[in-house]
VEXFIBA-350559 format. One record per residue (C-alpha): residue number from 1; residue in one letter; x, y, z. Coordinates in Angstrom, 2 decimals. Example, Ala and Ser with C-alpha at 12.3 -4.5 7.8 and 13.67 -1.06 7.14 Angstrom:
BEGIN
resi;resn;east;north;up
1;A;12.30;-4.50;7.80;
2;S;13.67;-1.06;7.14;
END
This chain:
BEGIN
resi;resn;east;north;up
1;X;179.38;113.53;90.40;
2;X;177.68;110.27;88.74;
3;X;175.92;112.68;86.04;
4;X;178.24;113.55;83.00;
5;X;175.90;114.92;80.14;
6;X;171.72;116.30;81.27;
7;X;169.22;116.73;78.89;
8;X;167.50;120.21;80.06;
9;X;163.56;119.32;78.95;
10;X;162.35;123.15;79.41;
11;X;162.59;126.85;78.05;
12;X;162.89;130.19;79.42;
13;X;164.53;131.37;82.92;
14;X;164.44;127.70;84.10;
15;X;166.35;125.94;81.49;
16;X;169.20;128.59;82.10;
17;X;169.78;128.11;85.63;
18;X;169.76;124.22;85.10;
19;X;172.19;124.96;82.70;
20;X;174.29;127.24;84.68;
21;X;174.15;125.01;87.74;
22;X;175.54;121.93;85.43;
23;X;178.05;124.39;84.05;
24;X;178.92;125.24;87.72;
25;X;179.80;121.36;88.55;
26;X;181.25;119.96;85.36;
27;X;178.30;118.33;84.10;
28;X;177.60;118.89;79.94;
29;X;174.69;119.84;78.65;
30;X;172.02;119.25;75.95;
31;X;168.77;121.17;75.45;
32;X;165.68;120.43;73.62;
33;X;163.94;123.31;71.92;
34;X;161.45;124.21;69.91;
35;X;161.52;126.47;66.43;
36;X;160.98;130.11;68.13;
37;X;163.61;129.15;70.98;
38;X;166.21;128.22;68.47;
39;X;167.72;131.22;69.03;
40;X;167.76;131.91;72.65;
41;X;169.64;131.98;75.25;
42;X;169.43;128.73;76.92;
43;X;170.60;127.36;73.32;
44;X;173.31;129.39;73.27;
45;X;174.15;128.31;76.72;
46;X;174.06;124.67;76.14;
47;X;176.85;122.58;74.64;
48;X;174.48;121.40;72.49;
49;X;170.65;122.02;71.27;
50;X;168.54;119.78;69.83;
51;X;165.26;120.94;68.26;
52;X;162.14;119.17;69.30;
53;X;159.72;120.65;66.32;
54;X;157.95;123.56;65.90;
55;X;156.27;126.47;68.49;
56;X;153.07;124.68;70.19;
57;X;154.10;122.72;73.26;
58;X;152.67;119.80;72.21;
59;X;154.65;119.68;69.33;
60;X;157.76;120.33;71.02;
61;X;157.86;120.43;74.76;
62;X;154.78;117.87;75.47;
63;X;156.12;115.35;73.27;
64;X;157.53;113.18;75.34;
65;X;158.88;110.66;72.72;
66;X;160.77;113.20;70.83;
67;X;162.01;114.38;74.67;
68;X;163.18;110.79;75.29;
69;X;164.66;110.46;71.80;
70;X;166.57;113.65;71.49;
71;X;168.31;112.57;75.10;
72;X;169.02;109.52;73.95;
73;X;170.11;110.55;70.78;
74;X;172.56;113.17;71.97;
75;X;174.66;110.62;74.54;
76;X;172.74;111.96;77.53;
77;X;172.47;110.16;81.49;
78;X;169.65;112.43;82.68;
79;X;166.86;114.75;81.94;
80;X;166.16;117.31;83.99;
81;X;162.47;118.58;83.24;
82;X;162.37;121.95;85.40;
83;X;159.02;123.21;86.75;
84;X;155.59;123.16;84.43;
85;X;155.64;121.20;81.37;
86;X;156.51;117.58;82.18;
87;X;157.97;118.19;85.23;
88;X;154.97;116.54;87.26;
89;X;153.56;114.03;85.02;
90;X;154.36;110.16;86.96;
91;X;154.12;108.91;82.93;
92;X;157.29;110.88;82.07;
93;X;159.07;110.29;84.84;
94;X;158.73;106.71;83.95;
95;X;159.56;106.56;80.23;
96;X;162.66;108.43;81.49;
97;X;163.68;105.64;83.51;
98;X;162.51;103.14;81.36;
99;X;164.47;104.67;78.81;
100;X;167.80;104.12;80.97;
101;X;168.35;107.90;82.34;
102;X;168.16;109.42;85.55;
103;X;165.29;111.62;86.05;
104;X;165.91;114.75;87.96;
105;X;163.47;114.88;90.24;
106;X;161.35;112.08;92.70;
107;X;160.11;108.50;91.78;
108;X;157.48;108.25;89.72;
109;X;155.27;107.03;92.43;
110;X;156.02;110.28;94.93;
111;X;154.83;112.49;91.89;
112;X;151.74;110.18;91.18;
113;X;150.80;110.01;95.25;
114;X;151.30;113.56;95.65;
115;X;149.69;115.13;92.44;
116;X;146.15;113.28;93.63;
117;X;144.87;115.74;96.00;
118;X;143.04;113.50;98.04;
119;X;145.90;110.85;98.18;
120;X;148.37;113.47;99.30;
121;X;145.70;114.65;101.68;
122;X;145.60;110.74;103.09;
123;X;149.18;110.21;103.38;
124;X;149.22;113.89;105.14;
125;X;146.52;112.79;107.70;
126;X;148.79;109.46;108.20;
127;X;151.84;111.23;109.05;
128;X;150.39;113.29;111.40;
129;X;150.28;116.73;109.43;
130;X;146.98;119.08;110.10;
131;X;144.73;118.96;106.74;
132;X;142.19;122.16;105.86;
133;X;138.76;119.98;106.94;
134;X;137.10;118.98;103.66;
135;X;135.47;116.53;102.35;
136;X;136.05;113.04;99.91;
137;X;135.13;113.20;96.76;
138;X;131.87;114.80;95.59;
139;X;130.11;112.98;92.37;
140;X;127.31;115.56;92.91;
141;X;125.54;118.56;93.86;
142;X;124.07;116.83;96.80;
143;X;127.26;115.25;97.83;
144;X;128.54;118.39;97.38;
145;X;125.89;121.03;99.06;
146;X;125.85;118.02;101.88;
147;X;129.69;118.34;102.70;
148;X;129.56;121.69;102.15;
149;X;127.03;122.46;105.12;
150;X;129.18;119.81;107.41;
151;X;132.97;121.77;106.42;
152;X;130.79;125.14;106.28;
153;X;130.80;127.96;104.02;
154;X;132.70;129.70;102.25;
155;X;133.97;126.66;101.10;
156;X;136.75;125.93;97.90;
157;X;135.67;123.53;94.90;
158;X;138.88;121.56;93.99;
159;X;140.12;119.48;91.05;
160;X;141.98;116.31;92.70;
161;X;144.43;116.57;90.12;
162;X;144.42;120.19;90.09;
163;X;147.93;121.91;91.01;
164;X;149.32;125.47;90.57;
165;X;146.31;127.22;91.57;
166;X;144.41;125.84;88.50;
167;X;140.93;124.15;89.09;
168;X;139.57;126.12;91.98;
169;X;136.45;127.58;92.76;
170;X;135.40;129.79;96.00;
171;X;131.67;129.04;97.22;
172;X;130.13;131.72;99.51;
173;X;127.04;130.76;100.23;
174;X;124.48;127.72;99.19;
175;X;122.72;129.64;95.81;
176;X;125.83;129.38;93.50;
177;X;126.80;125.67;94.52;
178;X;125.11;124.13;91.70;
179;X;125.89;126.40;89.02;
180;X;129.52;126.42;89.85;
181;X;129.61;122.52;90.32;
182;X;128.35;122.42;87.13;
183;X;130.89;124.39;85.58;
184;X;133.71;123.10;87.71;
185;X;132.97;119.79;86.91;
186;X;133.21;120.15;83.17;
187;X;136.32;122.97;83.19;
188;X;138.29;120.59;85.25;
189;X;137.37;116.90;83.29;
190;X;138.65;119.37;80.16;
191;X;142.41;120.54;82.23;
192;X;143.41;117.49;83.29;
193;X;141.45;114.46;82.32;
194;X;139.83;113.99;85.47;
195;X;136.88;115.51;86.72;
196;X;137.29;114.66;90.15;
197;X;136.63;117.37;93.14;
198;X;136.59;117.52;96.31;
199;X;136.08;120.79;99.16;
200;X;137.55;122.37;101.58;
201;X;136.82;124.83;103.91;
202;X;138.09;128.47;102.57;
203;X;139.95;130.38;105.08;
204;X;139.36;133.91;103.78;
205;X;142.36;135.74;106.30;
206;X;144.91;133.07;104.80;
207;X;148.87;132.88;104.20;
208;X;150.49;130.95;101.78;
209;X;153.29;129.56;103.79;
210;X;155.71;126.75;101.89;
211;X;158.60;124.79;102.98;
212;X;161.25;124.29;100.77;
213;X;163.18;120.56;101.42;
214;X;165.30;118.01;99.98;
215;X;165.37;114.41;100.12;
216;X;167.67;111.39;99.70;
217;X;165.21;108.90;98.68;
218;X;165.58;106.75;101.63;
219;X;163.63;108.62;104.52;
220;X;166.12;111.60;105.06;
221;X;165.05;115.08;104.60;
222;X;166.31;118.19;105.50;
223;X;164.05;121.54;105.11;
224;X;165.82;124.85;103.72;
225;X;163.09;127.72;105.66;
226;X;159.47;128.55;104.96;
227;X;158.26;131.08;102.21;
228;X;155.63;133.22;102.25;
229;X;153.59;133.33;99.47;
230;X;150.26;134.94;100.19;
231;X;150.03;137.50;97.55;
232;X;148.70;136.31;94.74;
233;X;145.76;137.35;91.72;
234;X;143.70;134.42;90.61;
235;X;145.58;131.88;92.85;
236;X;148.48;133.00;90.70;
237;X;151.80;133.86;92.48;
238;X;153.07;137.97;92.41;
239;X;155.58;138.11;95.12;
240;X;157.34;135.51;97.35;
241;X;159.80;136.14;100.55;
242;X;161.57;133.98;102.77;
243;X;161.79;134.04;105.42;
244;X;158.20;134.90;106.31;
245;X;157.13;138.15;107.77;
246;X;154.04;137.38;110.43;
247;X;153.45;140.45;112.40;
248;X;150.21;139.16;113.47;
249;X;152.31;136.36;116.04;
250;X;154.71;137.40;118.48;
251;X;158.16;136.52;118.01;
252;X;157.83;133.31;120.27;
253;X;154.96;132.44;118.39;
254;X;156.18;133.13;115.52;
255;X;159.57;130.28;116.25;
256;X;156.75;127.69;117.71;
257;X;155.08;127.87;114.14;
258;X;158.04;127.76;112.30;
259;X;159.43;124.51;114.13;
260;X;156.08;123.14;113.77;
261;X;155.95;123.25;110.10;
262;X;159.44;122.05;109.31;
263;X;158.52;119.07;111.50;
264;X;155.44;118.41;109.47;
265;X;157.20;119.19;106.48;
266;X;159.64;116.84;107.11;
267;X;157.08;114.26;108.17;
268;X;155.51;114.22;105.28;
269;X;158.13;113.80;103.18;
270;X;160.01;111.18;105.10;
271;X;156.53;108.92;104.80;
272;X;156.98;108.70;101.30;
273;X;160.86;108.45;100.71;
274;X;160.99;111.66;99.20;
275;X;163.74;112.31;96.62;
276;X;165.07;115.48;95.74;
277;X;164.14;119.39;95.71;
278;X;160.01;119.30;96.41;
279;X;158.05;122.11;98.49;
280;X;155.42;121.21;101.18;
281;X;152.58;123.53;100.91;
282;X;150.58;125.35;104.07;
283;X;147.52;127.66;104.79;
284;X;147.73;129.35;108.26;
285;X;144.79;130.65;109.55;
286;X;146.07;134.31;110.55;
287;X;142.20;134.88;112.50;
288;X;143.22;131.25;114.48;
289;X;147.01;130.82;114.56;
290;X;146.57;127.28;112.87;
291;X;148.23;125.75;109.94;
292;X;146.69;123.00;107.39;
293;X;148.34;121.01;104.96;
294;X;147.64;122.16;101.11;
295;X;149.70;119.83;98.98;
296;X;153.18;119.01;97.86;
297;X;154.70;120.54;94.68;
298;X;157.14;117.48;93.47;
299;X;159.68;119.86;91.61;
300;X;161.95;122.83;91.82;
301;X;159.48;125.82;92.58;
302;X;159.63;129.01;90.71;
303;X;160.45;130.93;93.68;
304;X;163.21;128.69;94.86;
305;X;165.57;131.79;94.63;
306;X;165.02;132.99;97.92;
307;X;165.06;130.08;99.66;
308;X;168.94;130.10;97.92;
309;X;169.50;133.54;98.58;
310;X;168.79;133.28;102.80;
311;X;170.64;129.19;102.89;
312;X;173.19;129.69;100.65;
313;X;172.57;126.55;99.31;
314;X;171.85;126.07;95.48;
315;X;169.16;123.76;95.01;
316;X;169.35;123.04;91.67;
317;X;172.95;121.85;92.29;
318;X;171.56;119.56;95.26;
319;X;168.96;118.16;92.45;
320;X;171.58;116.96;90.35;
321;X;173.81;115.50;93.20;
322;X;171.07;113.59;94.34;
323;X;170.15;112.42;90.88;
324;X;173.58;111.52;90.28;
325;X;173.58;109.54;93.56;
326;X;175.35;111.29;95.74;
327;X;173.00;111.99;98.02;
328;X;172.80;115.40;100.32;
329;X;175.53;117.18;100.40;
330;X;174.57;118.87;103.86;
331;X;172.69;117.83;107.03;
332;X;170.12;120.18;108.82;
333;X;172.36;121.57;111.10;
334;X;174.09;123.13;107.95;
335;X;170.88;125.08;107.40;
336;X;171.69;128.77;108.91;
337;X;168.84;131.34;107.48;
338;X;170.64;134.69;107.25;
339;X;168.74;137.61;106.24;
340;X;165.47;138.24;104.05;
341;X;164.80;137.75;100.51;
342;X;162.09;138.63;98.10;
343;X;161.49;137.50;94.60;
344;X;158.86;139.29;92.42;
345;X;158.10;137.62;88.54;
346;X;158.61;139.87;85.65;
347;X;155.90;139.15;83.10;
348;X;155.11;140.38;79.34;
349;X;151.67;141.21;80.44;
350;X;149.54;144.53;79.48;
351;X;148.54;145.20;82.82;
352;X;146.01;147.86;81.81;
353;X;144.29;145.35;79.26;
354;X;143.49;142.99;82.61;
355;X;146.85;141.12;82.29;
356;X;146.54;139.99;78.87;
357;X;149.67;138.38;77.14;
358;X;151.84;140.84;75.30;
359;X;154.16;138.97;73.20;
360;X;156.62;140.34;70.62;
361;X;160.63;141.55;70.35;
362;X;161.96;143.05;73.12;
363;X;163.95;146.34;72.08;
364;X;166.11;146.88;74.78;
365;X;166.74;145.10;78.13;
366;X;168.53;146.34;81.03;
367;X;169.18;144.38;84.12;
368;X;169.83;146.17;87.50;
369;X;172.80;145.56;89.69;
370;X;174.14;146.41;93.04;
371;X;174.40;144.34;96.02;
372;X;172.05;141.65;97.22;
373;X;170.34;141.77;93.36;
374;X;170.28;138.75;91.50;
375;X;167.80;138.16;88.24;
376;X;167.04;135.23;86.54;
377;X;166.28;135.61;83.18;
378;X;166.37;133.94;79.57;
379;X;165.92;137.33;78.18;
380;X;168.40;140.16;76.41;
381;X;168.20;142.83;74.05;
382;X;166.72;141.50;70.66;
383;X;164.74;138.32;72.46;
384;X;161.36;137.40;71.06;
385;X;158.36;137.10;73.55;
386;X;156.83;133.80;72.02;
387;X;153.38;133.38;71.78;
388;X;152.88;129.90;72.77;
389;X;154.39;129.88;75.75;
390;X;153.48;131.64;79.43;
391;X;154.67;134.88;79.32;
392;X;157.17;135.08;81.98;
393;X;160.28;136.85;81.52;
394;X;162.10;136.41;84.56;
395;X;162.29;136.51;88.26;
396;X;163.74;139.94;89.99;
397;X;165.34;138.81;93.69;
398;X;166.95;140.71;96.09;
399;X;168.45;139.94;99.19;
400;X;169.32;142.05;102.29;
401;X;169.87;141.90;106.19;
402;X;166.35;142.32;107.22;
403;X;163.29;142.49;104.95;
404;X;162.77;146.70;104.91;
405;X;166.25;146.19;103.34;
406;X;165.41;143.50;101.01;
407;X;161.95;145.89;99.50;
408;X;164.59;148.60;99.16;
409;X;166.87;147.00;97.17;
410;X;163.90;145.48;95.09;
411;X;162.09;148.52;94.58;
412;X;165.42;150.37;93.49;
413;X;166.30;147.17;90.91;
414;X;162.62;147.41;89.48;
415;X;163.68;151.25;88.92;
416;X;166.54;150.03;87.08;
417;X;164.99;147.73;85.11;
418;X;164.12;148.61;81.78;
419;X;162.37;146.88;78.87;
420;X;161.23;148.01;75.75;
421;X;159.30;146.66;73.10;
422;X;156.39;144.65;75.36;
423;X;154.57;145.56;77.98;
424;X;155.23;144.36;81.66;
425;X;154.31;144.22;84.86;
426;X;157.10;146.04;86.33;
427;X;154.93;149.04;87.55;
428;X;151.73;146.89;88.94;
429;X;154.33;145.16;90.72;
430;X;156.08;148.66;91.97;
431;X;152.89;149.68;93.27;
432;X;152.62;145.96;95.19;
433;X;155.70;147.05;96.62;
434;X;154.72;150.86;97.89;
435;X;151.39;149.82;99.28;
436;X;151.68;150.34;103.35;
437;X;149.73;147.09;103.50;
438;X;151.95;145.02;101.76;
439;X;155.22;146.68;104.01;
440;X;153.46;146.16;107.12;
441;X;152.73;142.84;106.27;
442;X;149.26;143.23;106.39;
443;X;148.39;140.80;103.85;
444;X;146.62;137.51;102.93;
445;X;145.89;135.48;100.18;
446;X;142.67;137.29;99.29;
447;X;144.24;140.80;99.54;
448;X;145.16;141.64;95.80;
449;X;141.47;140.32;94.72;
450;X;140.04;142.84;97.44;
451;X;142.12;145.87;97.76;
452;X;144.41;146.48;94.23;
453;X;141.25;147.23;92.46;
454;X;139.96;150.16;94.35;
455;X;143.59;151.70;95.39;
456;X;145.05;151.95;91.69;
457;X;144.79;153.70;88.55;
458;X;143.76;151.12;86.49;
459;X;140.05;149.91;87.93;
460;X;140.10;147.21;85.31;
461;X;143.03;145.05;86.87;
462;X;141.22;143.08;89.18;
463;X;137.57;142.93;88.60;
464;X;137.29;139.21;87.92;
465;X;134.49;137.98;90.29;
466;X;136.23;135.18;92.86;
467;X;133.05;133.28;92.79;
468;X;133.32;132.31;89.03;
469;X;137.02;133.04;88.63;
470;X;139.32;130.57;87.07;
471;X;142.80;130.70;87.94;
472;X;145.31;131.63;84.98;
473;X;146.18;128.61;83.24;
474;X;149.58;127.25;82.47;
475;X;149.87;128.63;79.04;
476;X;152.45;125.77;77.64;
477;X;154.00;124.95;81.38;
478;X;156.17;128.00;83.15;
479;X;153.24;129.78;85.29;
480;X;153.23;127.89;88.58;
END
């Protein structure tokens, strides 16, 4: 292993398992934090912490100089930057290499092509991947109500340099098209400094499929199974399983799909040279049977845990090998899916307040045990929920032969779990996992929006209309 001391440039759940995975191969450790993460876990973890300055991300872990500095300062040879925050900003990537230190993660130019949603879109179309029919970029209403009538409606407003379900706008019919351009326009210049959009057409019976990979950097790529996932509230990721459960396709079907978008996967990420852990992104039609090309997230996913759970391969590891040179430690044959995971993420959320944040100390914390349960957490008894920060407290997994196991086990850790002091999400997402829809895997992308609302307790979840709803943001990097 080339590495010998990584910079960890993240908080929370994330910044532990980097840790733990350098721990695992020999590799030190140094962590940047800021003031209310002082304390924590991941700085207890670390051979070393390093504070950045004081709560607000862009004092601490948006400051890239003060990233680059503290690295530097403590003898480091990398930076690993996690998901959220930095991890997908080209500029950072850069100055990390500028700077003499191995960045964790693809080339600069792989994160620049593929955060551009119409570049990515390009380089999909020239590597012969299926793309959602849209449109170029729209500078105006009538640009906009023009391609709209040629893709057809509904149809989805998009930033170009949106990502993580941020900067997206459903369009039913021709009457709201201005007003929401209008507002799109400005919300999105605002997020990211670029008030570029573009549309596509909205396939209202959708699943989220994804297909976790790795690269070398020099055309090889290997993909680790397809994800599912499709249920989501405000674009905004609940639940995720791999492998994915289609009852809608028979079984042959269902391996012709699955071959299909591993090739294109691996397509895509072989046009570019793709380097390192990165996730290829899908929509398939469930009405039609087809798949499209969404984008291509250029960083360790939140979810990755199930994708390690049914391989057996720990991609964070992989990350660092490949950073540190060594390439892939495994070829595709190597990949043997066994079983079926699913991940749910634990939030400090007030459910009954419509999801608002619900920072604080945490009491008590329990985690659940037993086999096939595995939680990633940066939390304990006596943590403090920040308020700067997205609230996420950790990701519950569990693992099992087939997937009515795997919702067993889940639904018996969330039992177990307890927390005191916040609130959480634990029972919304108990319900998620009781509803006969979700266990007959009669779901879609749209179905939280459409069907929580009127089936629980709590009518004021979900009543954000999808017409003018905004997707959660990022709230300081960790909700992606």
């Amino acid at each position: 292993m080339a590495l010998q001391r990584v910079f960890v440039a993240n908080r929370g759940e994330i910044a532990v398992r980097i840790l733990r995975a350098c721990r695992n191969l020999g590799i030190e450790t140094v962590i940047g934090v800021s003031g209310p993460d002082a304390e924590g876990l991941g700085a207890r973890l670390a051979d070393r912490a390093v504070l950045l300055g004081p709560g607000p991300a862009d004092q601490s872990y948006l400051d890239e100089d003060a990233l680059i500095a503290a690295a530097l300062g403590s003898g480091c040879d990398a930076v690993h930057p996690g998901y959220g925050f930095l991890a997908e900003r080209a500029g950072f990537a850069t100055a990390v290499q500028d700077a003499g230190l191995a960045f964790v993660g693809p080339t600069p130019e792989s994160i620049d092509l593929m955060g551009d949603k119409l570049a990515a879109r390009q380089v999909a179309v020239a590597a012969g991947v299926p793309v959602v029919p849209g449109s170029p970029v729209v500078a105006s209403v009538d640009e906009a109500l023009t391609a709209a009538r040629q893709v057809g409606f509904p149809v989805m407003l998009k930033a170009s340099a949106g990502g993580g379900g941020r900067g997206i706008k459903i369009i039913e019919t021709e009457g709201v098209l201005a007003d929401v351009f209008a507002v799109a326009t400005a919300e999105v210049a605002a997020a990211f400094g670029d008030s570029r959009v573009f549309l596509e057409r909205y396939v209202p019976l959708a699943r989220h499929i994804e297909v976790q990979l790795l690269g070398d950097g020099h055309g090889r790529v290997v993909t680790l199974g397809e994800r599912d996932c499709s249920l989501q509230r405000r674009f905004q990721k609940l639940v995720e399983e791999a492998p994915a459960h289609l009852p809608f396709l028979t079984d042959v079907q269902v391996a012709d799909l699955r071959s299909r978008l591993y090739e294109a996967a691996r397509s895509l990420a072989a046009a570019i040279d793709y380097r390192g852990a990165g996730t290829v992104e899908f929509i398939v039609d469930q009405q039609r049977g087809e798949f499209f090309f969404l984008e291509m997230n250029t960083r360790i996913q939140v979810e990755h845990p199930v994708s390690e759970e049914i391989t057996g391969v720990d991609l964070v590891e992989e990350q660092l090998r490949i950073a540190g040179g060594d390439g892939l430690s495994l070829t595709q044959d190597d990949v043997v899916l066994r079983g079926h995971a699913i991940e749910v993420r634990l939030t400090a959320e007030d459910v009954d307040a419509g999801f608002l944040p619900s920072p604080g100390p945490i009491d008590h914390w329990h985690s659940p045990g037993g086999p096939g349960i595995r939680i990633d957490t940066h939390c304990d008894s006596g943590s403090q929920v920040p308020v700067f920060y997205d609230s996420m407290l950790g990701k519950l997994i569990a693992h099992g032969r087939d997937r009515s196991t795997a919702i067993r086990r889940l639904r018996s850790a969330l039992d177990e779990l307890r927390i005191e002091g916040v609130s959480t999400t634990r029972e919304f997402l108990l319900g998620l996992l009781d509803d006969p829809d979700f266990r007959a895997g009669r779901i879609d992308t749209g179905w939280v929006e459409r069907t929580m609302s009127a089936r629980s307790a709590r009518p004021a979840i979900l009543r954000d209309p999808v017409v003018a709803g905004e997707p959660v943001g990022a709230g300081g990097g960790a909700r992606v």
